[in-house]
ROSE-4610 file (N, C-alpha, C; in Angstrom, 1 decimal, always signed):
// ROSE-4610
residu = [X/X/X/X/X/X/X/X/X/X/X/X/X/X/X/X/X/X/X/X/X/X/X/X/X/X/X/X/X/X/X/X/X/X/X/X/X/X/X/X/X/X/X/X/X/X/X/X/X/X/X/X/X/X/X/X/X/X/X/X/X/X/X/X/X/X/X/X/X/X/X/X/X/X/X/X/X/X/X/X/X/X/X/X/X/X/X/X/X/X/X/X/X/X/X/X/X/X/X/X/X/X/X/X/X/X/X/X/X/X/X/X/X/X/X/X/X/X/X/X/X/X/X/X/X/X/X/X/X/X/X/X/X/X/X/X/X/X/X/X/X/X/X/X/X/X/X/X/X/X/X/X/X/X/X/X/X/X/X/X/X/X/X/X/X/X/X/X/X/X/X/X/X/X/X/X/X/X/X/X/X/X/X/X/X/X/X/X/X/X/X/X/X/X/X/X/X/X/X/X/X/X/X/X/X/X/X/X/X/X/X/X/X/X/X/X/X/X/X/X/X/X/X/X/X/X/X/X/X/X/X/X/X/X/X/X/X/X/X/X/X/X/X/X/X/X/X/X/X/X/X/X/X/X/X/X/X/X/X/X/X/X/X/X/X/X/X/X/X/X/X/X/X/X/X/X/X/X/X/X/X/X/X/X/X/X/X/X/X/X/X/X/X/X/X/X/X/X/X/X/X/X/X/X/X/X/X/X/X/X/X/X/X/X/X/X/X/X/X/X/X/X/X/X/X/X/X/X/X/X/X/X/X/X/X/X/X/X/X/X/X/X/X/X/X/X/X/X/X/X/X/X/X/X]
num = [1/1/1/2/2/2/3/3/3/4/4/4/5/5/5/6/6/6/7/7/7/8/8/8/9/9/9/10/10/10/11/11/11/12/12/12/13/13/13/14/14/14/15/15/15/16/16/16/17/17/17/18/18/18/19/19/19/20/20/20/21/21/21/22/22/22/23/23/23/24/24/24/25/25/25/26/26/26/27/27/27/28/28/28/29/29/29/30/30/30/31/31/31/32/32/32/33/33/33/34/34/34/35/35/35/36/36/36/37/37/37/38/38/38/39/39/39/40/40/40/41/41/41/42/42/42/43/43/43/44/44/44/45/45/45/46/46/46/47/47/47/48/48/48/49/49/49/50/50/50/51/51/51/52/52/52/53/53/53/54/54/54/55/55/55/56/56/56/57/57/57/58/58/58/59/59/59/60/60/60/61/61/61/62/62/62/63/63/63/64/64/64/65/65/65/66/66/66/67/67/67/68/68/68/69/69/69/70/70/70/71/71/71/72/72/72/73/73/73/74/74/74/75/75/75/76/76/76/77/77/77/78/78/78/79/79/79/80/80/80/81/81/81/82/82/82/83/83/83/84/84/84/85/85/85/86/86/86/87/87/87/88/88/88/89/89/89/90/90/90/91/91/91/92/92/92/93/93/93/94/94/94/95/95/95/96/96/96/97/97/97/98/98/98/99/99/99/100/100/100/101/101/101/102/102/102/103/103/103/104/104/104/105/105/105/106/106/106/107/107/107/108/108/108/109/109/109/110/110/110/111/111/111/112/112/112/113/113/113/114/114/114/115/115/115/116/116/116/117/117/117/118/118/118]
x = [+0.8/+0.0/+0.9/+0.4/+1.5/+0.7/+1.5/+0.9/+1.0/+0.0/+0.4/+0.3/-0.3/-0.1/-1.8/-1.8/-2.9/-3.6/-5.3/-5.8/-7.3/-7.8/-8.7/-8.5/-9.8/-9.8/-9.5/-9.9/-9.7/-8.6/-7.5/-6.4/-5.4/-5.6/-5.4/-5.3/-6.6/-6.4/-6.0/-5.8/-5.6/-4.0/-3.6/-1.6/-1.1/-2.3/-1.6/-1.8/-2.8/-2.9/-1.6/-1.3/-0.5/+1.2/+1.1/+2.5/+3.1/+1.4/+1.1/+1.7/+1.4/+1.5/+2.9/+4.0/+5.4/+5.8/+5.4/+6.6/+8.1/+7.9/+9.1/+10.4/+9.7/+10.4/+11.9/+12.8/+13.9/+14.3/+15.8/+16.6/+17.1/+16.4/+17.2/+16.4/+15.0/+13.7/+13.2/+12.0/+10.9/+10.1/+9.7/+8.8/+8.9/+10.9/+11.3/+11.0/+11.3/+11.3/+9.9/+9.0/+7.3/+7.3/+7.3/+7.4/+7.7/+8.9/+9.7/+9.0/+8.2/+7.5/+5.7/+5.4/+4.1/+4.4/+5.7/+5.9/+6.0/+6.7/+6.5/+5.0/+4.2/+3.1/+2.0/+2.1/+0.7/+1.7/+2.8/+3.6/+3.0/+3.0/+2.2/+0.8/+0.5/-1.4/-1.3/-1.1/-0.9/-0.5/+0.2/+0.8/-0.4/-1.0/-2.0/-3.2/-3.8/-4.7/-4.9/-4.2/-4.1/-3.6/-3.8/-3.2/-3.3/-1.4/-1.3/-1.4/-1.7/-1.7/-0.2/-0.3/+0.8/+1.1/+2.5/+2.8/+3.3/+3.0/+3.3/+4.3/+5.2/+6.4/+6.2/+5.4/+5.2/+4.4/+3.6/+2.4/+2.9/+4.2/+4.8/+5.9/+6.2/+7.5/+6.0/+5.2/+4.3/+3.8/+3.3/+3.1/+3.7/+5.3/+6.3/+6.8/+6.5/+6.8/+5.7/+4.6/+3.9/+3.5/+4.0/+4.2/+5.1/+6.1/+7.4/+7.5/+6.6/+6.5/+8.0/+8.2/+8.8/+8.1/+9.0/+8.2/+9.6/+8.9/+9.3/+11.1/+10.9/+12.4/+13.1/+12.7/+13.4/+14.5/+13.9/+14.3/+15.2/+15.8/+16.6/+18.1/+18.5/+19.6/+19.8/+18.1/+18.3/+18.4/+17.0/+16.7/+17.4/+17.0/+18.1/+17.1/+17.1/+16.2/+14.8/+14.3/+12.9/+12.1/+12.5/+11.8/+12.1/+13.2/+13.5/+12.1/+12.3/+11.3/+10.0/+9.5/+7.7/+8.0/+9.1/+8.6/+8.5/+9.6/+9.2/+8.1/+7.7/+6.3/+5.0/+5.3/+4.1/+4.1/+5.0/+5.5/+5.8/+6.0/+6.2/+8.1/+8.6/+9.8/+10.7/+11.1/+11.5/+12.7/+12.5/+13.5/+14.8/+15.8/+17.4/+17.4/+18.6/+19.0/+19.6/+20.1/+20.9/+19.9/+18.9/+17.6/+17.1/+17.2/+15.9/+17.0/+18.5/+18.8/+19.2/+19.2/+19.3/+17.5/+16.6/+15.2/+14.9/+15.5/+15.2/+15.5/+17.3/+17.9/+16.9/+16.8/+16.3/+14.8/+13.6/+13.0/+12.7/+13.8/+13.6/+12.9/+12.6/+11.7/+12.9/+11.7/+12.2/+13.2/+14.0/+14.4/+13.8/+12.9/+12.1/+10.6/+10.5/+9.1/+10.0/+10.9/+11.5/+11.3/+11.1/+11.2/+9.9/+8.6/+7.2/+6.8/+6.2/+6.0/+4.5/+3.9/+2.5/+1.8]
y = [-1.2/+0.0/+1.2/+2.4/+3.6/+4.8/+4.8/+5.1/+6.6/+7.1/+9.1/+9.7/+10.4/+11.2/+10.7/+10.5/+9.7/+10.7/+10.9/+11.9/+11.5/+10.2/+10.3/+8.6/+8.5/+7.4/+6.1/+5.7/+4.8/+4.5/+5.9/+5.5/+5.2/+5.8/+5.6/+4.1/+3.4/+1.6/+0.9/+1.3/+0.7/+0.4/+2.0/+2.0/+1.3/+1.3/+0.4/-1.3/-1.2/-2.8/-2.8/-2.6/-2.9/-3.1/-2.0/-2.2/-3.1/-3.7/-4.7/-6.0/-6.2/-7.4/-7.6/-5.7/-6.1/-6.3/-6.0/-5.4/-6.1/-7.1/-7.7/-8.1/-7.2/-7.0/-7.2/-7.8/-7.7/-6.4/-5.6/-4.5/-4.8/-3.7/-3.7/-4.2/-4.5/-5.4/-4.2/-4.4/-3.0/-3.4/-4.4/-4.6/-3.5/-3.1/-2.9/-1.3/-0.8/+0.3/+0.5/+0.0/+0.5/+0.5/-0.3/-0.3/+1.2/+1.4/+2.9/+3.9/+4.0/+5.0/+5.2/+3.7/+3.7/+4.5/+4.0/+4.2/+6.0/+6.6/+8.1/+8.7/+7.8/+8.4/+8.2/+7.3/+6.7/+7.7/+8.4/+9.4/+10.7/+11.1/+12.2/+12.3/+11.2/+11.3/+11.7/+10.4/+10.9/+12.1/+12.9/+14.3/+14.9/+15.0/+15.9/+15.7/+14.5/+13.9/+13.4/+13.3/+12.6/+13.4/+14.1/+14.3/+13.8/+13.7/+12.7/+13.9/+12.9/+14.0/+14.1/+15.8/+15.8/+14.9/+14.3/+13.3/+14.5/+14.1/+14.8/+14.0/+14.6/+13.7/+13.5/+14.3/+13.7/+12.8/+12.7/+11.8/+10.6/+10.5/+9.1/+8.9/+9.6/+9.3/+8.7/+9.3/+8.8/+6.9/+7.1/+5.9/+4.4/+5.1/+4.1/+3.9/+4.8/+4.5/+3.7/+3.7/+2.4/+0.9/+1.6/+0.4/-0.5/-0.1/-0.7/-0.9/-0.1/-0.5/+0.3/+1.2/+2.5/+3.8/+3.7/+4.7/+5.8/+7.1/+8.5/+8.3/+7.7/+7.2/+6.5/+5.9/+5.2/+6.3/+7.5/+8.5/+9.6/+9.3/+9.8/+9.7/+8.9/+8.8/+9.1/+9.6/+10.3/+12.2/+12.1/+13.5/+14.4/+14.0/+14.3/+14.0/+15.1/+14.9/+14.5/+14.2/+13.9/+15.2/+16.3/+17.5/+18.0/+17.5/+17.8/+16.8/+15.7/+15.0/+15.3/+15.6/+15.8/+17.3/+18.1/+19.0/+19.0/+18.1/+17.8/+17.1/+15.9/+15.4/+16.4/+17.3/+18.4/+19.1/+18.8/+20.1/+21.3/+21.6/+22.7/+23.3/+22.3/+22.2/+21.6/+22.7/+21.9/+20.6/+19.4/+18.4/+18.7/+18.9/+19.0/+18.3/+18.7/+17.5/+16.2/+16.8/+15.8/+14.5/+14.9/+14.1/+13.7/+13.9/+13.8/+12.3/+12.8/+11.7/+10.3/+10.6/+9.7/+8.8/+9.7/+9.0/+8.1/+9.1/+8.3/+6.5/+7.0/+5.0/+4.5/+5.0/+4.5/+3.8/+4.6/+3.8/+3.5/+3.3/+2.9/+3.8/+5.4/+6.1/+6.9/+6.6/+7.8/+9.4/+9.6/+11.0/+12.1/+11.7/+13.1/+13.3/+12.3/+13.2/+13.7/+14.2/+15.2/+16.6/+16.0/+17.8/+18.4/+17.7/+18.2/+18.9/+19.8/+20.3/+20.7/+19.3/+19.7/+20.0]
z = [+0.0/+0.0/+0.0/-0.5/-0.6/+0.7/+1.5/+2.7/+2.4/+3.0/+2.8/+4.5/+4.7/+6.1/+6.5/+8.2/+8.4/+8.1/+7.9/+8.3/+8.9/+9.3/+9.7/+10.3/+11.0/+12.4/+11.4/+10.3/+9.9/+8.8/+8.7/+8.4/+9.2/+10.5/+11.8/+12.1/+11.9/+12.5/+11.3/+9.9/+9.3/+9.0/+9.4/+9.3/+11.1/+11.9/+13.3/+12.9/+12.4/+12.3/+11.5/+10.1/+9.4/+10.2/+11.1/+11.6/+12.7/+13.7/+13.8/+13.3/+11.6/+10.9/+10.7/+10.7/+10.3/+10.9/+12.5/+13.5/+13.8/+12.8/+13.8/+12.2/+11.1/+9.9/+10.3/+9.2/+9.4/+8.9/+9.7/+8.6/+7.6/+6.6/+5.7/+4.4/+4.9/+3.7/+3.5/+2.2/+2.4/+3.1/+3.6/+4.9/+6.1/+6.5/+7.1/+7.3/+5.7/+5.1/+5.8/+5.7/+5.4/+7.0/+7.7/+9.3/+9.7/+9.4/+9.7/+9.7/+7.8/+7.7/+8.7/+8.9/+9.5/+10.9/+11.4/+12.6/+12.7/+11.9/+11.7/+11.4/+10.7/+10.4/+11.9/+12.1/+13.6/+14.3/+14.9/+15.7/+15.4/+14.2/+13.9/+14.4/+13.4/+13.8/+15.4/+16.4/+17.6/+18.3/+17.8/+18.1/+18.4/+16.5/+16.8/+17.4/+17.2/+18.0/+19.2/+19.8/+21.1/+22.6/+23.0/+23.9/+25.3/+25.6/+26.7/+28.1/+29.0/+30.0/+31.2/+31.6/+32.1/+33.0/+33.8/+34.7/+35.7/+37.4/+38.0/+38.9/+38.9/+39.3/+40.6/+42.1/+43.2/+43.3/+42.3/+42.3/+42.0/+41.0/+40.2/+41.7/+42.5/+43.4/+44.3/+45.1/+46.0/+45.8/+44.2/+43.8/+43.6/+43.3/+43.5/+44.9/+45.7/+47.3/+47.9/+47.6/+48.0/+47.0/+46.2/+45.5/+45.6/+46.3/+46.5/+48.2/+49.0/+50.1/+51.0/+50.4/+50.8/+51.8/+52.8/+53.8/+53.8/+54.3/+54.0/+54.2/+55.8/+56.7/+55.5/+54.8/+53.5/+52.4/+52.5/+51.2/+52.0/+53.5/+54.3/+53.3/+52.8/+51.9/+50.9/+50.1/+48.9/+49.4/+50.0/+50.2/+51.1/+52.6/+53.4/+55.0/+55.9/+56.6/+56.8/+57.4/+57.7/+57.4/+57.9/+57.7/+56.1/+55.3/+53.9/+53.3/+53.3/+52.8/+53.1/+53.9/+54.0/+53.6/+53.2/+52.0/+50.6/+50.5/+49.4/+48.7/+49.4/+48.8/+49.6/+49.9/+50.2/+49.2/+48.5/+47.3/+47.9/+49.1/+49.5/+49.3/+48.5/+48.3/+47.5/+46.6/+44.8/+45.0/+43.8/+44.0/+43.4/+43.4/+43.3/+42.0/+41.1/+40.3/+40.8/+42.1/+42.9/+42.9/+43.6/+44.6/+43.5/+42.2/+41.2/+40.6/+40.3/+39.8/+40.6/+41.9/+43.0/+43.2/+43.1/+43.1/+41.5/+40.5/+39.3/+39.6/+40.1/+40.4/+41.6/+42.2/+43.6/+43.4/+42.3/+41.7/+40.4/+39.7/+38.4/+37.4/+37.8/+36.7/+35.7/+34.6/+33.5/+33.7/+33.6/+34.5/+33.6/+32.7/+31.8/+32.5/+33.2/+34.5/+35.2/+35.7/+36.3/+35.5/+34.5/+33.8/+33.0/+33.8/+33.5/+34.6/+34.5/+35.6/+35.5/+36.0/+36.3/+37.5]
């Protein structure tokens, strides 16, 4: 098929299914070729259509702290005091690059929710 720029819902499921059927194309095929381009085109469509919502990074630190079964006394090593930490998840007090890239390892997050600021 000669694929153009999505423009509507059902060029939309028809360029995902298709990329779907390649995905696991070898490099260097036009299977492979076509994959690349779907993959640019369903990015776009999404751009304009879709919007994701912002991530709030206390919200993603809170979540991973019970999720992991992490209590405040836990993040004394990243953050610092006890009184540093319950400002910071109050938000009453910005996170460091230090603390952001010490919490990134600490639980496994993306270090580009550190730089949304919702």
């Amino acid at each position: 098929m000669n694929w153009k720029i999505l423009k509507t819902e059902d060029d939309y499921t028809k360029a995902s299914m298709r990329m779907m059927e390649i995905f696991d194309a070898e490099v260097g095929t036009a299977e492979n070729d076509e994959l690349e381009l779907l993959l640019i085109l369903i990015k776009d469509y999404d751009d304009k259509y879709y919007q994701l919502p912002e991530l709030n990074v206390l919200e993603i630190i809170k979540f991973k702290m019970k999720e992991s079964g992490t209590k405040a006394k836990d993040l004394e090593s990243i953050i610092g005091s006890k009184g540093h930490i319950s400002a910071i998840l109050s938000g009453n007090r910005e996170i460091t690059l230090k603390m952001a890239k010490k919490l990134k390892d600490y639980f496994n997050i993306p270090a580009e929710i550190f730089f949304n600021k919702a």
